[in-house]
N, C-alpha and C positions, 0 to 999 in steps of 0.2 A: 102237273103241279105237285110239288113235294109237301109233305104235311111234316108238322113240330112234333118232337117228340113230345110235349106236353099233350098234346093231341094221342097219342098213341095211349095212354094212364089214364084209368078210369079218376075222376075227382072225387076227394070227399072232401065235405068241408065241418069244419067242425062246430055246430049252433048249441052247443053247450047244452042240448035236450037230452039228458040220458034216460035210455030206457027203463021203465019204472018194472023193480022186479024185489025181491027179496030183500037185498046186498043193496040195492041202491034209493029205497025210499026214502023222502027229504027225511024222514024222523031219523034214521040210521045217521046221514051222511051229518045233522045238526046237532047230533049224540055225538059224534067221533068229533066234529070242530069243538063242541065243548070239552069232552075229557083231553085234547088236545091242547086248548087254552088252560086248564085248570092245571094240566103238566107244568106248563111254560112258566104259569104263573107264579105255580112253589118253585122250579128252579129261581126265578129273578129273585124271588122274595130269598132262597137262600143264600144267593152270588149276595146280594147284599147286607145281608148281616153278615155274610161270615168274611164279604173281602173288602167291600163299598163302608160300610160302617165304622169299624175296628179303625180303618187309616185315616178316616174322616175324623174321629176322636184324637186320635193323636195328632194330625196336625193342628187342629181348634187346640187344644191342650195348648201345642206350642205357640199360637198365634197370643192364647190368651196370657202366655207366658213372658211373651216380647211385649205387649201392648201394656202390662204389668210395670214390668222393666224401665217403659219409657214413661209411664204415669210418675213413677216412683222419682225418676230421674227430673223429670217435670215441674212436680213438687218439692224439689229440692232446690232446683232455680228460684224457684221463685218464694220460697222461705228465706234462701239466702239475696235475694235483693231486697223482700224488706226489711230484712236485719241491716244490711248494707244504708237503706233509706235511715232506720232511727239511729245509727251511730252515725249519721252527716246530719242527720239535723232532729237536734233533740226536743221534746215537745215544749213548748214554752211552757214556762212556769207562772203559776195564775198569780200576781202580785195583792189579790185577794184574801189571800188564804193566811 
């Protein structure tokens, strides 16, 4: 009977127990994940002011530039329909008076 080569290789497997020594005490390995996050963190914080912010300004800028625009234009319909309303029909005059 012939055997696998899987059979032939010693196995390890890997249980995520590392052996506790110097270099690998959880205090080290939970000091390196923080200075790691705390890197990461001033990178993001930079990418965004310096690239995410700046273009997010300028397109609000323009958004409130347009919505300006159409306010303005808005308000100008409808000035000129009630001007359009008192020139067709002018307010009656109080026979009172």
């Amino acid at each position: 009977m012939r055997g696998t080569l899987a059979a032939l290789a010693e196995r390890s497997y890997n249980t995520e127990i590392a052996t506790q020594g110097p270099a690998n005490s959880p205090m080290d390995k939970f000091e390196e994940f923080g200075k790691r996050i705390d890197e990461e963190l001033t990178r993001l914080r930079r990418y965004i002011e310096q690239e995410v912010a700046p273009e997010t300004e300028r397109r609000s800028a323009e958004f409130l530039r347009e919505v300006s625009a159409k306010l303005s234009e808005a308000a100008s319909k409808l000035e000129a329909r009630m001007a359009s309303r008192r020139s067709s029909n002018p307010p009656p005059t109080n026979p009172q008076s």
